[in-house]
N, C-alpha and C positions, 0 to 999 in steps of 0.2 A: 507511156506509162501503162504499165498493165497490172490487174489489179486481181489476182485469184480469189475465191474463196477460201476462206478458214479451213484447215482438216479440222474437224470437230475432235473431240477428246474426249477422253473418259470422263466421265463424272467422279469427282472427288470423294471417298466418303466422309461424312462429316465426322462431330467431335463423338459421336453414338449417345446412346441415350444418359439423361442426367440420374446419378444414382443418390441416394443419399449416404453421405459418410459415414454414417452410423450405424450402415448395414453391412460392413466388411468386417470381416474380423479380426479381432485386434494382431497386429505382429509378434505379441508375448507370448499368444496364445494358440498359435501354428500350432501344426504337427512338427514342420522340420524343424521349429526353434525349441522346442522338447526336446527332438530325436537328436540336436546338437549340444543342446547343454547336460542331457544324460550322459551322452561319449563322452563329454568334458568330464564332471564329474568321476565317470568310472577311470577315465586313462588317470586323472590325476588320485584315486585311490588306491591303483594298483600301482603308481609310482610313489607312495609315501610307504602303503605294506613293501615294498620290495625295501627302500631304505631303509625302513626299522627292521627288516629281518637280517636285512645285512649289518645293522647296526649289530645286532643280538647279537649274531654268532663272531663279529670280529670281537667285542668286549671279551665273550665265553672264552674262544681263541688266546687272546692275549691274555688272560688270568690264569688260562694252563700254561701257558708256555711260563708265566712268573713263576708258577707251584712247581716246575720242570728244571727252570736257573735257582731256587732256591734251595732244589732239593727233594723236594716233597712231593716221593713220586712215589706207588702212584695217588693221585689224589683224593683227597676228601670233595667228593662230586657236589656232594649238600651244601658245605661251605660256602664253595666256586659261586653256584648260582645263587646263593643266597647272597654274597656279596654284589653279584651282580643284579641281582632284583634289586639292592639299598641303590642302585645309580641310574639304574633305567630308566624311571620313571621321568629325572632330569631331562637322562641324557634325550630322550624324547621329545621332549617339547622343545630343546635346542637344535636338534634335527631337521623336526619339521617347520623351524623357523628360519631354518638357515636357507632350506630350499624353497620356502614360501617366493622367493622373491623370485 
């Protein structure tokens, strides 16, 4: 039976020093968790303005194109939009609830 010595090994490092948990700062209050919920925010504002401007101009659109089948061409411009300011307002918050989800 023969009996070698150990290779010795590295020394492990340990668990490092104890901190206290109330010296780290909070996770809400990162930089990157800002710099993530600002992008959030901004992508999903410039995707509700893009729906309602596209909402805008298809209602505008299709109110000329009635005043166009009915005749009444060319149009009274003021009416158009005046008709269409009376639905916008709706039609907007239906919009933005439809895509809310």
């Amino acid at each position: 039976m023969s009996t070698k010595p150990a290779v010795p090994t590295e020394p492990r490092p340990g668990p490092g020093p104890v901190e206290d948990i109330r010296s780290a700062r909070p996770y809400l209050f990162s930089r990157t968790t800002l710099l993530a919920v600002a992008r959030r925010f901004a992508s999903i504002l410039a995707l509700v303005t893009l729906d309602l401007v596209g909402l805008t101009l298809g209602v505008f659109v299709a109110l000329l194109l009635r005043e166009l089948y009915l005749g009444d061409w060319p149009p009274i411009w003021g009416i158009v939009w005046d008709t269409e300011t009376k639905w916008l307002p709706f039609l907007t918050v239906i919009t933005v609830l439809v895509f809310w989800v």
